[in-house]
C-alpha positions in Angstrom: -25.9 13.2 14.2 -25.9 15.9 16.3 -24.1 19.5 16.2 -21.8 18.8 19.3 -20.6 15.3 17.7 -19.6 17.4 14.5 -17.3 19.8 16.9 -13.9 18.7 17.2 -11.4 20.8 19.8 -8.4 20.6 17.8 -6.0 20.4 20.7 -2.8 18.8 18.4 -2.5 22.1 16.4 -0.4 23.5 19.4 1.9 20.9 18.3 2.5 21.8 14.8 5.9 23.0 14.5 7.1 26.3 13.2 5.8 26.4 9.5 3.1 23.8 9.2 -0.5 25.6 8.3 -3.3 24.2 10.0 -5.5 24.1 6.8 -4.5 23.1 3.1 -6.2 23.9 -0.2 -7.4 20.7 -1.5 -8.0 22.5 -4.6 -4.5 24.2 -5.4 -4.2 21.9 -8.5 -6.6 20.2 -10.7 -5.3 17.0 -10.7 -2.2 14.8 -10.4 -1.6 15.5 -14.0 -1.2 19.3 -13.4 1.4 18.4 -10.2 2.8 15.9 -12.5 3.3 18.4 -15.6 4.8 21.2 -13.1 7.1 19.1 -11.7 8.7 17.8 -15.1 9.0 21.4 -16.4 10.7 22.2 -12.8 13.2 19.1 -12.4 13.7 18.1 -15.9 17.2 17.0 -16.3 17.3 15.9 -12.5 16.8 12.2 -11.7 13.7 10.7 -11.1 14.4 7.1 -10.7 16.5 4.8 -10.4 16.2 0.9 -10.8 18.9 -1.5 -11.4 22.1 1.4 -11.6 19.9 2.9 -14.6 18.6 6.4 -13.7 15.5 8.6 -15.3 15.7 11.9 -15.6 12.2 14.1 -15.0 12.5 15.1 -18.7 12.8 11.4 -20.0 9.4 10.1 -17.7 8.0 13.2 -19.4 8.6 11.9 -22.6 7.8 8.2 -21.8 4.6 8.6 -20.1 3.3 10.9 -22.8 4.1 7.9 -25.5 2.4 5.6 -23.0 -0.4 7.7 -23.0 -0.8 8.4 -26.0 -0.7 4.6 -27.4 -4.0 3.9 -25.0 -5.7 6.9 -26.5 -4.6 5.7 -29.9 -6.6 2.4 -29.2 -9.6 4.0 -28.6 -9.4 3.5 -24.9 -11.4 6.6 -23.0 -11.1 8.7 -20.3 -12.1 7.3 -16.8 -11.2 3.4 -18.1 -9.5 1.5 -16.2 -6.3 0.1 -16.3 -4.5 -1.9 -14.0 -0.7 -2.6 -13.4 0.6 -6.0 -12.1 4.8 -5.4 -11.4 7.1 -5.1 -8.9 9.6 -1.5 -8.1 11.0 -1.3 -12.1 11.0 2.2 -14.0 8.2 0.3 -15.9 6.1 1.7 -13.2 6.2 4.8 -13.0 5.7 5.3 -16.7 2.9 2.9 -17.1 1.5 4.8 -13.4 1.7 8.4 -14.9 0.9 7.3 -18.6 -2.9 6.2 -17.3 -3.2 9.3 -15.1 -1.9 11.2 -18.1 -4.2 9.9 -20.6 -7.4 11.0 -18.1 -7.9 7.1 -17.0 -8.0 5.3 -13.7 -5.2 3.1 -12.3 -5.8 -0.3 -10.6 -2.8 -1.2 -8.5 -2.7 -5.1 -8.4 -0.6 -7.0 -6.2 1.8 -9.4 -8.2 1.5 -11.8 -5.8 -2.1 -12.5 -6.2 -3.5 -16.0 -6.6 -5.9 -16.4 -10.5 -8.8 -16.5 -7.9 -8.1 -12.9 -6.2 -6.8 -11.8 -10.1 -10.3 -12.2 -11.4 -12.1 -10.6 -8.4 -10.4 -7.8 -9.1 -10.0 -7.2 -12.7 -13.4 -7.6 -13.1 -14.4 -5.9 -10.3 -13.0 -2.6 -11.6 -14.3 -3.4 -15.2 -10.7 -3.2 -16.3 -10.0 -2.6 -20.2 -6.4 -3.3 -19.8 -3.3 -4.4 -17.9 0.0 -3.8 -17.7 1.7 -7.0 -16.0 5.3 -8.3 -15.4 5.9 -11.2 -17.7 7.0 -13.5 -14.8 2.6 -13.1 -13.9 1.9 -14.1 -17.2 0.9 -17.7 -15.8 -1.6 -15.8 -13.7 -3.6 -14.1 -16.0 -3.8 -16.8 -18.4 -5.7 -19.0 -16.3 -8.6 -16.1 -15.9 -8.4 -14.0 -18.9 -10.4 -15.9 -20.7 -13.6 -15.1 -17.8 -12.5 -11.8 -18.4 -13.1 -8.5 -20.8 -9.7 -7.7 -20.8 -9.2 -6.1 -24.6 -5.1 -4.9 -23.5 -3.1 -7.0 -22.2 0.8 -5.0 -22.1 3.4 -7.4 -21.0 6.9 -6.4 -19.9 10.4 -7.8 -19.0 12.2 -7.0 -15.7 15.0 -5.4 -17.9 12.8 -4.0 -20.4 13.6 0.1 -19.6 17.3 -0.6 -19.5 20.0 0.1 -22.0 20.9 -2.6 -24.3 23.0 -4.7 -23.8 21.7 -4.7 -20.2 18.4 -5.4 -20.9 18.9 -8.4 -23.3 21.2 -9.7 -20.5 18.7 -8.8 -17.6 15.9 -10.6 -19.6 17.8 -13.8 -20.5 18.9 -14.0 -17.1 15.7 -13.8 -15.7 13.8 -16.0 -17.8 16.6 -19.2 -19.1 19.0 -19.1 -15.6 17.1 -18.2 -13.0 13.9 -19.3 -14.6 11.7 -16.9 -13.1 9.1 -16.9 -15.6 6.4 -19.7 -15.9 5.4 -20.8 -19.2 1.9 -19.0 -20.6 -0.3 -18.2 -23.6 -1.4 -15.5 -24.1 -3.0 -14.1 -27.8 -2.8 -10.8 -28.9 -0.6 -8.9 -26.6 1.8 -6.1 -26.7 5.0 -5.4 -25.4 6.1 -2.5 -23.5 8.8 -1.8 -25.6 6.5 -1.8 -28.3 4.2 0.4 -26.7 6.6 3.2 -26.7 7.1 2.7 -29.8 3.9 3.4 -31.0 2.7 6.1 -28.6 5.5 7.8 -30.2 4.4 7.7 -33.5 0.8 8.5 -32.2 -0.5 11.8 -31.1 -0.9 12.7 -27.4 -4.6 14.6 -26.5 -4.0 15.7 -23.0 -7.8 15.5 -21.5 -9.5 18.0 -18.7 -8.8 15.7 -15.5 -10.8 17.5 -13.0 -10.3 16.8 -8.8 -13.8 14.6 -8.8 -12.1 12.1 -11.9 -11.0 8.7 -10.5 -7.0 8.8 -10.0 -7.0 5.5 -8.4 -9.0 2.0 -8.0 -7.0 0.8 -4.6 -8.1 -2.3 -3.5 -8.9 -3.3 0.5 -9.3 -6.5 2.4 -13.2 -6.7 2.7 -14.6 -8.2 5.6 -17.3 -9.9 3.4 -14.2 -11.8 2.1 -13.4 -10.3 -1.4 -11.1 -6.9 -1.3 -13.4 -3.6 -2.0 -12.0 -0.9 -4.1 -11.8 2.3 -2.6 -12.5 5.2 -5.1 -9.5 7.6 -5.3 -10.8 10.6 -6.8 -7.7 13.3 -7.9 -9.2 16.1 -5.3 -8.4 13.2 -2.3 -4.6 12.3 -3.9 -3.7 15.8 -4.2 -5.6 17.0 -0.3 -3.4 13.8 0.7 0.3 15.1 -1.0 -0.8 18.8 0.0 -1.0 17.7 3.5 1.8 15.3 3.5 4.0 18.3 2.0 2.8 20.4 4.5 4.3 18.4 7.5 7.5 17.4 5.7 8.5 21.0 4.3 10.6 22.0 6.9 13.2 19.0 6.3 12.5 18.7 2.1 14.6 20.6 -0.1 13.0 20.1 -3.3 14.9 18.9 -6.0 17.6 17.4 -3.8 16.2 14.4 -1.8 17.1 10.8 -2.1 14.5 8.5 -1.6 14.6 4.6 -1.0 11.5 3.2 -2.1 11.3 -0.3 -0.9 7.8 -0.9 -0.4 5.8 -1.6 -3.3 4.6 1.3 -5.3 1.3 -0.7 -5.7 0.7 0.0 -2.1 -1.1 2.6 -1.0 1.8 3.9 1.6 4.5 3.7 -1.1 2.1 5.1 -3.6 1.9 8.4 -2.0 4.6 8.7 0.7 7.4 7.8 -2.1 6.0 7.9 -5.8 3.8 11.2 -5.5 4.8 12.8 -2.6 8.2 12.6 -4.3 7.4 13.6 -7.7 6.2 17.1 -6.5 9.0 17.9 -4.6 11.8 16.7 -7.1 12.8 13.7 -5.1 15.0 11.0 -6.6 12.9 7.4 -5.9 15.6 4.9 -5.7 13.1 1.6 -6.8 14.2 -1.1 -4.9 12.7 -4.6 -7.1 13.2 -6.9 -4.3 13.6 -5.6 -0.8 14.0 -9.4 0.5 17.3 -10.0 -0.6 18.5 -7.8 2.2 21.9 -8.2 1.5 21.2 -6.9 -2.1 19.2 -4.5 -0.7 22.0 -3.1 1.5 24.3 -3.6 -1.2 21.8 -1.0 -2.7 22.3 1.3 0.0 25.9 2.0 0.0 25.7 3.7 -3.4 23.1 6.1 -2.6 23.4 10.0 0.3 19.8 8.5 1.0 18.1 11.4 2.7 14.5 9.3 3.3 13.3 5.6 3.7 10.4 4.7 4.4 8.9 0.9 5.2 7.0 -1.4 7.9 8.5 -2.4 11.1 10.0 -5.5 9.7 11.5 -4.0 6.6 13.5 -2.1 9.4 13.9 -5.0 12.0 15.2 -7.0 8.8 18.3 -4.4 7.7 18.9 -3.6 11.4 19.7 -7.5 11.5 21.4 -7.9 8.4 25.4 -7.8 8.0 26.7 -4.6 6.5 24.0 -2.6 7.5 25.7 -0.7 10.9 28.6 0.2 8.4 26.3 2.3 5.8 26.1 6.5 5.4 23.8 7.8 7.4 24.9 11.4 7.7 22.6 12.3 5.3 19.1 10.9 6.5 16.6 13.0 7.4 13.4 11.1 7.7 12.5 7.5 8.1 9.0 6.7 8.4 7.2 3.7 9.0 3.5 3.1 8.6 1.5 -0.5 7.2 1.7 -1.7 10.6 2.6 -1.0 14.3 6.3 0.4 14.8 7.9 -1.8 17.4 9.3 0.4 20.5 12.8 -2.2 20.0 13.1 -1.8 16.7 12.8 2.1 16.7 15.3 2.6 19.5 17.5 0.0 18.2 16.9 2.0 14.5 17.8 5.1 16.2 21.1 3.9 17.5 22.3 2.4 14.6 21.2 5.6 12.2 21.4 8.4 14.8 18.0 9.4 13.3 14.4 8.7 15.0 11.6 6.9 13.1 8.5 8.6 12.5 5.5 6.7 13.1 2.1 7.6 11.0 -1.2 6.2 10.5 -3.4 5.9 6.9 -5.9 3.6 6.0 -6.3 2.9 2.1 -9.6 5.0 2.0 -7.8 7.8 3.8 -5.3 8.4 0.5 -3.7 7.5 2.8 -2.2 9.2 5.2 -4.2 10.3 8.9 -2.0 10.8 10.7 2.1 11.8 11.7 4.2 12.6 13.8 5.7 15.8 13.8 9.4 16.2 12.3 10.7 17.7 15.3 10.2 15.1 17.8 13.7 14.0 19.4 12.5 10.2 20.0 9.9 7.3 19.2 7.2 7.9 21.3 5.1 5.2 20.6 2.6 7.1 19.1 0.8 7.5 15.7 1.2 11.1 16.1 -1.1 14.1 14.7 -3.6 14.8 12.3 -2.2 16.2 9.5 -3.6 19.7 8.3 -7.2 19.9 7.4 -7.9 16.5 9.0 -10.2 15.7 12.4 -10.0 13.1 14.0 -12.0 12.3 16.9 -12.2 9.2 19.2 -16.1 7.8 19.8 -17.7 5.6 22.1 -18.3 2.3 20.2 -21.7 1.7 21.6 -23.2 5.2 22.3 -21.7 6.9 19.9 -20.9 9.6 22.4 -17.7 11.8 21.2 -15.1 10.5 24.2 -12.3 13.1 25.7 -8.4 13.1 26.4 -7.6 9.2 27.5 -10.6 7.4 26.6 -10.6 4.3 24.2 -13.1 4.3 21.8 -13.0 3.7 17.7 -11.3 6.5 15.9 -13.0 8.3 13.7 -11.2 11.0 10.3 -13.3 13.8 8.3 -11.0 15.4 5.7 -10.5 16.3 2.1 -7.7 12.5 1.6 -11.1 10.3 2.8 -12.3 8.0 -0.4 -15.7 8.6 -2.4 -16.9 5.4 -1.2 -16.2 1.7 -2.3 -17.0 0.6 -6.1 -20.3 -0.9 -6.5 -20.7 -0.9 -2.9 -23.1 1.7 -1.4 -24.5 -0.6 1.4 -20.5 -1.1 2.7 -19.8 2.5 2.2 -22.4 3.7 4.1 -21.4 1.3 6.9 -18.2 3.4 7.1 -19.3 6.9 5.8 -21.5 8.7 8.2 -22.0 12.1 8.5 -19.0 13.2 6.5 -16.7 11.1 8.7 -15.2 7.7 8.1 -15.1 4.6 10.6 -11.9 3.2 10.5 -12.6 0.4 13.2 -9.6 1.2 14.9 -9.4 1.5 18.5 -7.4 4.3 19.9 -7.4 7.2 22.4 -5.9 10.8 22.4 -3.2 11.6 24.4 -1.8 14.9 25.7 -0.8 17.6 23.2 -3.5 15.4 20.9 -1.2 12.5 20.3 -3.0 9.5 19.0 -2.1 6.0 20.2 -3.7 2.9 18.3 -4.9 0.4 21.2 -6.1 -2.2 19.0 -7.0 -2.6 15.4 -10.1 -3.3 13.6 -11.1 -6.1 16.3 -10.7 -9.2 13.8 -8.2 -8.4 10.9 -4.6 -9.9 10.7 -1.8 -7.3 9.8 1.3 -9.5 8.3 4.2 -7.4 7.2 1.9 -4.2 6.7 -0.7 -6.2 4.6 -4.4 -6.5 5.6 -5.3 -10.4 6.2 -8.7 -10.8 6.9 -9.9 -13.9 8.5 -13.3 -13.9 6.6 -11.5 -14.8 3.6 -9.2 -17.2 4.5 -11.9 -19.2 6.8 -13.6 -18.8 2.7 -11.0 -20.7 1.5 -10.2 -23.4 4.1 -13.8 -24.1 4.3 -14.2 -25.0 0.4 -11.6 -28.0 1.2 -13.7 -31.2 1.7 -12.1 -32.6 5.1 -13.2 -29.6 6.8 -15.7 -28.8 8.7 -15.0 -25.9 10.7 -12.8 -23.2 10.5 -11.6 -19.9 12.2 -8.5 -17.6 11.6 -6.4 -15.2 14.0 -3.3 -13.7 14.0 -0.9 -14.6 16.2 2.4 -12.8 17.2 5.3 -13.4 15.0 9.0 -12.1 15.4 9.7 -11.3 11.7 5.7 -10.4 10.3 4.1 -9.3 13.3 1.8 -11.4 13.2 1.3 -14.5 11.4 -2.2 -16.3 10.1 -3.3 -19.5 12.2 -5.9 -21.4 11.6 -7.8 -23.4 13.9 -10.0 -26.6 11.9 -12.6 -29.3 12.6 -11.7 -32.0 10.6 -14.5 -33.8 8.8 -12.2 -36.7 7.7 -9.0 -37.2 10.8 -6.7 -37.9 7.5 -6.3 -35.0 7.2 -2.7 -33.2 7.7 -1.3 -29.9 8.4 0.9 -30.0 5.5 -2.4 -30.9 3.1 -4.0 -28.2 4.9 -1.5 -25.3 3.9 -0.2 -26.9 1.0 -4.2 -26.2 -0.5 -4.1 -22.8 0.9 -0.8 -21.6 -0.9 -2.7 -23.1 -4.0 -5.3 -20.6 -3.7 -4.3 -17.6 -1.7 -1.0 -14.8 -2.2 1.5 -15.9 0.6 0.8 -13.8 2.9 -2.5 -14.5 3.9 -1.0 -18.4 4.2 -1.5 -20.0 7.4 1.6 -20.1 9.6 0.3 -22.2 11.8 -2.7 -24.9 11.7 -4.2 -26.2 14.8 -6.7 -29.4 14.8 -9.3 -29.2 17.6 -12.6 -31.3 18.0 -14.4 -27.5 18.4 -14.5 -24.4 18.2 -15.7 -21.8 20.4 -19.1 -20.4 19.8 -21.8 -17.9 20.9 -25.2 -19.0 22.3 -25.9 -18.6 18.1 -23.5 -20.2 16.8 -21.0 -17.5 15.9 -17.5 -19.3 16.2 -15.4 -16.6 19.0 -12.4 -15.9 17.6 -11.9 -13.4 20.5 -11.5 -16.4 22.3 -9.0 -17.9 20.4 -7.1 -15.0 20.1 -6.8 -14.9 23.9 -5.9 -17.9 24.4 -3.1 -17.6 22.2 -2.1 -14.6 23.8 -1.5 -16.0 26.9 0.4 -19.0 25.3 2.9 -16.5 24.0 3.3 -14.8 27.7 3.6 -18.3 29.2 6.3 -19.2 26.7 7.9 -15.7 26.7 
């Protein structure tokens, strides 16, 4: 590529308020393990967590994580394995999180939710040498381990890091009232308890982590229909909480914030917005287990002088409508940020109403660490942008066919080069070069610059579904549909939805008329987590197609889009 598509005029950094350095040293620490190791020497007897009404101090995760570590060293497990963790918000997390980083290995975040079919993909995948998984999964893994080399399995209880009697109480709840955890086998595992119990007795050897070492295996929605794992290395987690600390500083005073984490720490945003982000700066993550029972949720609230929330747009649409809500403490928020999905102009204005505080909108992609971009912390208002690049990040905006680097208010793909952009995708050199080239990554996205560089997303990568801040990509669910034997042709889009943003529909051929819509879902929630479910299934005698027979779901995404006008 040529010299004057490598220049980028870096017109946003007029923007930057008062304080925020252009450039950041990606390089300042080692590794998350040094950040980690300065932060629990700095906070120690301040609260790190909180799950349940049962805080952690900095000083006990310190201690926990270094028994956690230690027990996988103990088992001969080496630096760079892989490990992966399969929970929901509990203090579990963090400990098992920080334990794997601490003990020089590499954590694969698994969503909980995911079918035995999208377990196995990824498990073996990463090569994984152990997990770490809820108890209420337990089910899950059972029906794959066994196509699996899976040597650890950890299993915990949702009360399991509570005090006793708590946790006995928690656990028998959970498992004889409610009945929330499935019957399994499973030989030779280990509890968590146990596993503290151990480490403790075993000696802690705290490896050289250096910034090219794998800090995380994050998984992605792959095109080709099975999720890619974006390599992590510590150098892009630590550009991507240098930056992110950058912008926030003038609001953070470290050691004092209260965070609500809602969103899954498994997720990339949640990850690093709350779980790192918040570790450096002394923050107090309040771990919210299950952010759908809102008025448990809200409940939540009350007890807390939150200072920070972040989540997707329906996270907020859902407290915003949700009894009790209006009523809460708000004099002491500072930020609320959402990302995972497009900020709705009515939900920000009706947000800032109610709270008396803006939302920030920002922009990451999972190979991006991964936050792109922000806006600034001194905007008065939603301004229906994605805002600006964070320090030591370019972003450009580039003609989808010629390549040619476009100007102020021209749509074309946008493009990021920074120090937070992934090593590539595991085992996947011919998909990483289709989105590394030149030093910059293709997100896919469609956007434009606007004055004061502004960014503004006009459309996102042209086919992919975004429900409730998760990537659904049709690929895989047409995958699925396709293997069921009374159909013959398939195609997914997303369609608008009031409470995900959009929702999966699938459009079929039948090869036998028997069958139903309800069959037709009823074998997808069999083999796919519920998001990526169809909402919606619409039986047609065919499908749209190119002159080659490519099926057009353009098409059908129009069509549907002018449905929802006509009925709006």
């Amino acid at each position: 590529m040529s010299q004057e598509h490598q220049r980028v005029e870096k017109t946003w950094l007029q923007r930057y308020p008062a304080g925020v350095p252009e450039t950041i040293d990606p390089d300042h620490f080692n590794s998350l393990v040094d950040i980690f190791e300065q932060s629990v020497e700095a906070y120690g007897d301040k609260t790190a967590y909180v799950n349940m009404d049962h805080e952690m101090s900095f000083h006990e995760l310190d201690e926990e994580t270094k028994k956690f570590a230690a027990y996988l060293q103990s088992k001969g497990l080496k630096k760079g394995d892989a490990i992966a963790i399969m929970m929901p918000n509990l203090l579990q997390y963090p400990v098992a999180l920080f334990g794997i980083l601490r003990a020089g290995m590499t954590v694969v975040n698994v969503n909980p939710l995911y079918t035995p079919r999208e377990l196995k993909h990824q498990l073996s995948d990463a090569q994984c040498k152990g997990i770490v998984i809820l108890d209420n999964f337990g089910h899950t893994l059972e029906k794959v381990i066994g196509d699996l080399d899976l040597d650890h399995v950890i299993l915990t209880g949702i009360g399991d890091l509570l005090p006793s009697p708590k946790r006995w109480i928690v656990n028998f709840v959970v498992k004889h009232v409610k009945r929330m955890v499935p019957s399994y086998k499973l030989s030779g595992t280990v509890t968590f308890r146990e596993v503290l119990a151990k480490g403790a007795k075993a000696t802690y050897q705290r490896p050289e982590v250096s910034g090219d070492d794998l800090a995380f295996l994050q998984y992605t929605g792959g095109t080709t229909g099975l999720a890619k794992g974006a390599m992590l290395s510590h150098r892009n987690m630590v550009a991507n909480l240098e930056q992110v600390s950058a912008i926030v500083a003038p609001l953070v005073n470290d050691g004092e914030e209260t965070i609500i984490t809602a969103l899954p720490l498994y997720h990339i945003f949640a990850l690093t917005a709350n779980c790192l982000t918040f570790m450096k700066h002394g923050g107090k993550n309040i771990l919210i287990t299950n952010p759908r029972d809102m008025p448990g949720f809200i409940k939540e609230l009350s007890k807390h002088k939150f200072s920070i929330i972040s989540g997707v747009n329906t996270l907020f649409n859902g407290l915003l409508n949700t009894e009790g809500f209006k009523e809460l403490d708000f004099s002491h928020l500072k930020i609320a940020l959402g990302g995972g999905m497009a900020v709705q102009r009515s939900v920000a204005e009706h947000w800032e109403r109610v709270t008396k505080q803006r939302l920030l909108e920002g922009y990451g992609l999972t190979e991006c660490s991964p936050v792109v971009t922000v806006n600034p912390t001194d905007i008065e208002h939603y301004n229906g942008t994605i805002g600006i690049p964070l320090p030591s990040t370019d972003v450009r905006v580039v003609d989808t066919e010629t390549g040619e680097v476009l100007g102020e208010g021209e749509e074309g793909e946008l493009q990021v080069r920074g120090p937070q952009v992934m090593v590539g995708y595991l085992n996947q050199p011919e998909e990483t070069d289709k989105v590394m080239q030149d030093g910059w990554f293709l997100t896919g996205d469609i956007g434009r610059m606007e004055e004061n560089g502004f960014f503004k997303i006009v459309d996102r990568k042209k086919d992919m579904i975004l429900v409730s801040g998760f990537n659904v990509y049709p690929n895989e669910i047409e995958d699925v549909i396709a293997e069921h034997p009374k159909v013959l042709e398939v195609a997914a889009v997303g369609v608008p939805h009031d409470s995900s943003g959009e929702a999966v529909k699938v459009f079929v051929v039948r090869k036998d008329p028997s069958l139903t819509e309800k069959e037709m879902i009823d074998y997808a929630r069999e083999n796919m987590t519920g998001y990526k479910v169809p909402k919606f299934v619409e039986f047609r005698d065919e499908l749209p197609k190119t002159n080659v027979g490519k099926i057009l779901r353009r098409e059908l995404r129009d069509e549907e889009e002018a449905k929802a006008k006509n009925d709006s």
